[in-house]
C-alpha positions, 0 to 999 in steps of 0.5 A: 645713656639714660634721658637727658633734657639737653638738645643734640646740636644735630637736632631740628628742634634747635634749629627750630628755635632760630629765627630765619634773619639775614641782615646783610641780605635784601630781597626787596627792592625798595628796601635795597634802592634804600640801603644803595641811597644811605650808602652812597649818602654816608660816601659822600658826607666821608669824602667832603670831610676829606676835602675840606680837610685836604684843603686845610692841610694844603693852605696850612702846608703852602703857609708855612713853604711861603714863610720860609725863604728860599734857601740858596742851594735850590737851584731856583735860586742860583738860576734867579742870582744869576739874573742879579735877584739877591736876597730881600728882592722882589720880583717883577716890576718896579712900581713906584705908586698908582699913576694917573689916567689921562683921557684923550677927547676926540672932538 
């Protein structure tokens, strides 16, 4: 077999080379208070950005649900024509301006 210069994988000298580094793994405990804050920090910064998105999607959503008018077949609608809404109406009480306030003087 005569004498070869590469090392066996079986060696230690190989493994000798090789730096004893876990990253993933903390033995300290500062250390792992420190990864738990960041890792909890990077959670909340990811859910208030799905929040605030969240809640753009949903005014985004209600704009154009409120745009649309109702159509006829929903059966709001027919349970609303049965009370005499008809399209173009609005809902509620007429009010035909700001009326004045009368105060009564107790003397």
């Amino acid at each position: 077999m005569g004498n070869i210069d590469v090392d066996d994988y079986m060696s230690d000298n190989l493994l000798e080379q090789i730096n004893d580094v876990k990253p993933g793994i903390t033995t300290d405990r500062n250390h792992k208070r420190m990864l738990k804050i960041e890792n909890e920090r990077a959670e909340l910064q990811m859910n208030s950005r799905t929040i605030y998105n969240q809640r753009e999607l949903e005014k985004v959503r209600r704009e154009e649900a409120l745009s649309k008018p109702v159509p006829e077949s929903s059966k709001g609608f027919a349970l609303l024509s049965k009370m005499g809404f008809k399209p173009g109406m609005s809902l509620g009480k007429k009010k035909n301006g700001l009326f004045p306030i009368i105060f009564k003087s107790i003397t």
